[in-house]
N, C-alpha and C positions, 0 to 999 in steps of 0.2 A: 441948585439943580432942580429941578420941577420932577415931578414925579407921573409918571402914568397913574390913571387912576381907570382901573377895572372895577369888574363883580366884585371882586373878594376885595382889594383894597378898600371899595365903598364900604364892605361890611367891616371889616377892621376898623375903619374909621368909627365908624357909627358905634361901635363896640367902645374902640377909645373913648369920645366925646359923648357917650349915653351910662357907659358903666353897667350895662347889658352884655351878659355873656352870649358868645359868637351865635348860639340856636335862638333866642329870642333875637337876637340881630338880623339873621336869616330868614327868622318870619315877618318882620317887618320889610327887608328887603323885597319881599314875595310882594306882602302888600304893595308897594311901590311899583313891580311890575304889571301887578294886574290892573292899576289904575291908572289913567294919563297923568301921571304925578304932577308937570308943569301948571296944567291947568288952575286955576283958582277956583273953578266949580267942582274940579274933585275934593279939595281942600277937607270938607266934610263930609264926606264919604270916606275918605283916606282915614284922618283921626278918629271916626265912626268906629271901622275895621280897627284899627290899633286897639284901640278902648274894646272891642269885642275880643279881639285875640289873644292880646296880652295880659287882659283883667286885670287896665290901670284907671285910674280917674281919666275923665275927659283932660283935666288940666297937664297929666302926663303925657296923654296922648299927643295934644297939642305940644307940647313941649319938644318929644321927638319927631312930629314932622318938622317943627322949623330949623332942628341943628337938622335933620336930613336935610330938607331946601338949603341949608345955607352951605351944605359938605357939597352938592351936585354945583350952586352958583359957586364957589370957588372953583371949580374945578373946569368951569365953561367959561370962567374970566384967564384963569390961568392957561386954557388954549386958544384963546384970543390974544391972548401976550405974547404966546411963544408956538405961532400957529404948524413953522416948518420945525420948531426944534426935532433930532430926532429923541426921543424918551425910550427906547429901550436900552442905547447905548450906556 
């Protein structure tokens, strides 16, 4: 079954797969919305901000934009699979 993926289950995710409790999740997510995340010139500016917010190494930072980029492209492959599924049922 495919699941919807909202606000909050992006952050549960990202929580899951970072090991970041839900408020450090949520301030990354933040970052994510204030930036055009897809872009690849936001790239660093994005992990700039993480590295400023969360007072990780760049290499961390780095780290969690790419499981974030890789949680959003699943989830944009997965409604190209199953574009009329209905997902709340």
């Amino acid at each position: 079954m495919v699941k919807k993926m909202n606000k909050t289950g992006f952050i549960n995710e990202l929580e899951k797969q970072t090991n970041y409790p839900k408020e450090k999740c949520m301030i990354i997510n933040n970052i994510l919305e204030e930036k055009f995340f897809i872009s690849k010139k936001s790239k660093d500016k994005i992990i700039n901000a993480i590295h400023n917010k969360l007072e990780v190494s760049n290499e961390e930072a780095n780290r969690i934009y790419e499981i974030a980029t890789r949680i959003v492209k699943e989830e944009i492959k997965n409604k190209l699979k199953h574009p009329f599924k209905n997902l709340d049922s």
